[in-house]
C-alpha positions as CSV (number, residue, x, y, z in Angstrom):
1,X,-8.2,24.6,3.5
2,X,-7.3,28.2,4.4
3,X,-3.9,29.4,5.8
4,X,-5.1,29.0,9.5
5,X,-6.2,25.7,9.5
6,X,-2.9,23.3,10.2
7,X,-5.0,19.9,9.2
8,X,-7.9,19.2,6.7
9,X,-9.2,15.5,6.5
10,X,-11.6,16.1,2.8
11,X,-14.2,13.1,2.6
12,X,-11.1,10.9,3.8
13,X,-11.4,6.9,3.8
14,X,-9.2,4.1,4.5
15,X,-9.4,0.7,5.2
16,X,-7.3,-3.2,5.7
17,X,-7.8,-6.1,3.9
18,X,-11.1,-4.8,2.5
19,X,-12.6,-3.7,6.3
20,X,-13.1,-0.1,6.6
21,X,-12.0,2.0,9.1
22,X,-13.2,5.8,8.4
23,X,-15.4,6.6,5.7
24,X,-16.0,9.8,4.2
25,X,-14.5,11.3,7.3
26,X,-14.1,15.3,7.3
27,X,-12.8,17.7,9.9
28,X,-10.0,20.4,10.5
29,X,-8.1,21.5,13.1
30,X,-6.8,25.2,13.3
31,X,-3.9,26.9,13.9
32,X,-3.0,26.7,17.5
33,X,-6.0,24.9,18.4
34,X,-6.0,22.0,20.8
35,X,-7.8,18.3,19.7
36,X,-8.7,15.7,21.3
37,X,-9.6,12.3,19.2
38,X,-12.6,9.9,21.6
39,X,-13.5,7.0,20.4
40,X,-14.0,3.3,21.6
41,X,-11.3,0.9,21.3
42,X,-10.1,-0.6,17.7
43,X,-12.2,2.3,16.2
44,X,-9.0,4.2,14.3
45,X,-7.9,6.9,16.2
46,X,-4.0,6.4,16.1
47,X,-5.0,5.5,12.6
48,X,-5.8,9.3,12.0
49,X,-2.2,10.5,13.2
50,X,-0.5,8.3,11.0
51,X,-2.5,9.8,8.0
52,X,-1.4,13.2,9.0
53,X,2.0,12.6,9.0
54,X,1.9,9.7,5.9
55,X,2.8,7.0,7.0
56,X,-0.5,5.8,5.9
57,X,-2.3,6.6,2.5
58,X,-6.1,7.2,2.2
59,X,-7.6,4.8,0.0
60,X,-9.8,8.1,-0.9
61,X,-10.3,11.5,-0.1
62,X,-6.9,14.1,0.7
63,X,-5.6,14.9,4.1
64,X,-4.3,17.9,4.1
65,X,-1.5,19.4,6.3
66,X,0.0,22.8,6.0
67,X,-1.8,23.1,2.9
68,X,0.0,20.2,1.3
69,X,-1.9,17.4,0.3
70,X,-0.1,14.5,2.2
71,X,-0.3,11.7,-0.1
72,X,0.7,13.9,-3.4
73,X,4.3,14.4,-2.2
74,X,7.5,12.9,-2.9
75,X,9.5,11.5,0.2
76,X,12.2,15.2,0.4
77,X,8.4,17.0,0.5
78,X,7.0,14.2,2.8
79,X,10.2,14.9,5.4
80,X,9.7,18.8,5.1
81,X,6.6,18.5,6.4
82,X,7.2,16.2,9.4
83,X,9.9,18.1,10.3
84,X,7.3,20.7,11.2
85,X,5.1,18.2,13.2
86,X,6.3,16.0,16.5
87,X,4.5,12.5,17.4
88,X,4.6,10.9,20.9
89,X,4.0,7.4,20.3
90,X,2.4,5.6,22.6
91,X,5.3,3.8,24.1
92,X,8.0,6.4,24.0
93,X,9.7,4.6,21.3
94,X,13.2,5.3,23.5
95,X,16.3,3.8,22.1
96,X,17.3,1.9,25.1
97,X,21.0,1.5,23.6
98,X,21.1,5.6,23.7
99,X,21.7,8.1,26.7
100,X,18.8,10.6,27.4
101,X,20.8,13.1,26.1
102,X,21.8,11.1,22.4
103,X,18.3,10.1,22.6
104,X,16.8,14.2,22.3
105,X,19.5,15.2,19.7
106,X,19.1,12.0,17.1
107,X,16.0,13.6,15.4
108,X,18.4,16.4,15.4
109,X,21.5,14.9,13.9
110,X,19.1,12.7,11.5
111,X,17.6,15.7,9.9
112,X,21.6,17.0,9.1
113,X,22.1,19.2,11.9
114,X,25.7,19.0,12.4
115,X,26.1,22.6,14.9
116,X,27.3,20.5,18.0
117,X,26.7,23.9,20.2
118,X,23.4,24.2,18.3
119,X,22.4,20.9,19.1
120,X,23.3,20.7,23.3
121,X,21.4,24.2,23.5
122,X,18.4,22.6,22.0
123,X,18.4,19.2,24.0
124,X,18.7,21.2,27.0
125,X,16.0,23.5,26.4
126,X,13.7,20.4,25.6
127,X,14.8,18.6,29.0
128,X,14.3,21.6,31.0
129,X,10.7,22.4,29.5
130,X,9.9,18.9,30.7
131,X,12.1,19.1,34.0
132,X,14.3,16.2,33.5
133,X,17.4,17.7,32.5
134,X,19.4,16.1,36.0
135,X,18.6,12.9,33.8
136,X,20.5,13.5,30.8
137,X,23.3,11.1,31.1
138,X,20.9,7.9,31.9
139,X,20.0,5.6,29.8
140,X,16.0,4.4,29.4
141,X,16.3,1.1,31.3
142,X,17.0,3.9,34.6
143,X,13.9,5.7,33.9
144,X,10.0,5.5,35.0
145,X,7.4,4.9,32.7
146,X,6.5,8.8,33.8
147,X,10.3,10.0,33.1
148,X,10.2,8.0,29.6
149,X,7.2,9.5,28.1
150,X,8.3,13.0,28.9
151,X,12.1,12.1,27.8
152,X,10.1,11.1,24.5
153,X,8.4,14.5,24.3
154,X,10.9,16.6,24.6
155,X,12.9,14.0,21.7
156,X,9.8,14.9,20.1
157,X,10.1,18.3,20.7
158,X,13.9,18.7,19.3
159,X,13.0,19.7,15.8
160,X,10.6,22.9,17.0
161,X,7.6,21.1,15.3
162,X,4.4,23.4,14.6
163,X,2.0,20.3,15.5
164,X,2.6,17.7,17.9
165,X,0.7,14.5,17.9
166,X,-0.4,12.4,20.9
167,X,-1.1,8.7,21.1
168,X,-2.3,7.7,24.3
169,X,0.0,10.2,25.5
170,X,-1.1,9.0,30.0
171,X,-1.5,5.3,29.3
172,X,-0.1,3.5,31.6
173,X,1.4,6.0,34.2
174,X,0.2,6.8,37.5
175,X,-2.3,9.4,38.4
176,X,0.6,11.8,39.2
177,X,2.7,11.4,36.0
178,X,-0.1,11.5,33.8
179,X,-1.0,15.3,35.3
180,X,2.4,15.9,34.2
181,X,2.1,15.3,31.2
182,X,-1.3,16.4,30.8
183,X,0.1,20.0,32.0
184,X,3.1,20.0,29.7
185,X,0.4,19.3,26.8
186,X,-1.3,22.2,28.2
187,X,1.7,24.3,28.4
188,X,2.8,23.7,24.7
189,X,-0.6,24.9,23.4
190,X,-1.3,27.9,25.4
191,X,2.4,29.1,26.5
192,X,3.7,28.3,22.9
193,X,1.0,28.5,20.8
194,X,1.3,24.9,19.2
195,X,-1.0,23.1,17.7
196,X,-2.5,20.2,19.8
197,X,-4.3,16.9,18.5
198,X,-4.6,14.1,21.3
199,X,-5.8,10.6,21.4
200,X,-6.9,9.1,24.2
201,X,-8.8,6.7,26.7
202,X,-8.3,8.8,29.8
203,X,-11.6,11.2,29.7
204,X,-9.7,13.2,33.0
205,X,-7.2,13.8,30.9
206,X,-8.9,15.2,27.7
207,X,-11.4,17.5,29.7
208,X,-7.7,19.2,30.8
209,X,-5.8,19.3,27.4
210,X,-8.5,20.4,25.0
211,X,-11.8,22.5,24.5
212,X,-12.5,20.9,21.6
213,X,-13.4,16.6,21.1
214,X,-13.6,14.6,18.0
215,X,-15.9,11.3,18.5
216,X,-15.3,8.6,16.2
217,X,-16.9,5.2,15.9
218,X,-18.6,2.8,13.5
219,X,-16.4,4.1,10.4
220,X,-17.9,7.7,10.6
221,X,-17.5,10.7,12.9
222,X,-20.1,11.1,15.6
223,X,-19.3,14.0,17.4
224,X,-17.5,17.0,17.2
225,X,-17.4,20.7,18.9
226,X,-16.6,21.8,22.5
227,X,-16.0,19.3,25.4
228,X,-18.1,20.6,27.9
229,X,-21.3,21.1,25.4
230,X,-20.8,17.8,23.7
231,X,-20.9,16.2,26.8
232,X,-24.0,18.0,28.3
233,X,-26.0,17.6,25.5
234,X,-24.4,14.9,23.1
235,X,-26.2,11.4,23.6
236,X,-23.1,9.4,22.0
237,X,-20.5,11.5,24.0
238,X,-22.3,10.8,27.0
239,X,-22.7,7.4,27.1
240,X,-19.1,6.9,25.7
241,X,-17.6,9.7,28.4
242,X,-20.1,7.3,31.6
243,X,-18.6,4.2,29.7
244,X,-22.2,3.1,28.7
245,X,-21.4,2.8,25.1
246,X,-22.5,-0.2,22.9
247,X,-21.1,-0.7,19.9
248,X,-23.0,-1.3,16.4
249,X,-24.4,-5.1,15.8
């Protein structure tokens, strides 16, 4: 792993109750690149986040992030690096109990941060970058499914990760709110240089956030380079991309 790339998965396998899921995987992702993860359903892709951010082990191989192999640190090294690296799960993960604005600072106050000043300048910038700062004093139950994702990115956003990471990041909304956040994921990589690794179902969606796919699928990596190549001349893109994919017997 060299100083520009931000992940390395090294020959990297890992598997549940003795059914594999990647084998032997390998791939990196550079500095201020932008990633997205294809794959059919059930095939580990959301699996492959939480090994960068370890909360998942390999059973072998290293995964490397920031040139620290992930699964040789403590827990105090283990938080250092996640502080660097933002996840949007799938569902938000809003805590319903909180306003929008408690909900933005708590990765704040949970990491120590105890500059009140520090801490409202912060959630503000986040709300504004995702234009929903009028909503900081609702709570999630007042919120679209459109309004919570984004309130979950700019959470995400709080601690000024170097990497963010995407799960299904447009499930779920309407056309409209997923090209919102489609353009914010856009925003982040090319305004502010961050590093960008996506998974998703919505193809529309990952021709806009990313030059670069990842296909994954039987255990092993089938595909990888830029979109627009991979899906003019890649037969296993294609048929996934035109949803004429079968999976292995």
């Amino acid at each position: 792993m060299t100083d520009s790339e931000a992940v390395t998965f090294d020959e990297v396998s890992i598997g549940f109750n003795g059914n594999p899921v990647h084998e032997h995987i390998n791939f990196s992702v550079e500095t201020g690149d932008s990633v997205t993860l294809l794959g059919p359903s059930g095939t580990g892709k959301t699996v492959i986040l939480k090994l960068i951010v370890g909360l998942l082990k390999p059973l072998g191989g290293k995964v490397q992030v920031f040139n620290q192999n992930i699964s040789s640190l403590d827990e105090e090294e283990l938080q250092q690096i996640r502080a660097r690296v933002g996840f949007l799960f799938q569902g938000a993960a809003l805590f319903d109990s909180l306003s929008v604005y408690e909900n933005v600072a708590y990765p704040l106050r949970e990491r120590g941060e105890k500059d009140e000043q520090r801490i409202e300048g912060l959630v503000i910038e986040k709300l504004k970058l995702v234009g929903l700062d009028s909503k900081r004093s609702q709570y999630p139950a007042e919120l679209s499914g459109g309004q919570k994702k984004r309130i979950g990115l700019a959470r995400a956003l709080a601690s000024e990760p170097q990497l963010m990471l995407f799960d299904e990041p447009t499930t779920g909304l309407d056309p409209t709110s997923a090209r919102n956040i489609d353009s914010l994921i856009i925003r982040l990589n090319e305004e502010h240089g961050m590093t960008t690794i996506s998974v998703t179902h919505d193809i529309e969606s990952a021709r806009k956030i990313s030059k670069r796919w990842i296909l994954f699928a039987d255990g092993e990596k089938k595909a990888d380079g830029l979109a627009r190549e991979l899906e003019a001349n890649d037969p296993a893109v294609r048929d996934f991309v035109t949803g004429n994919w079968r999976a292995e017997l």
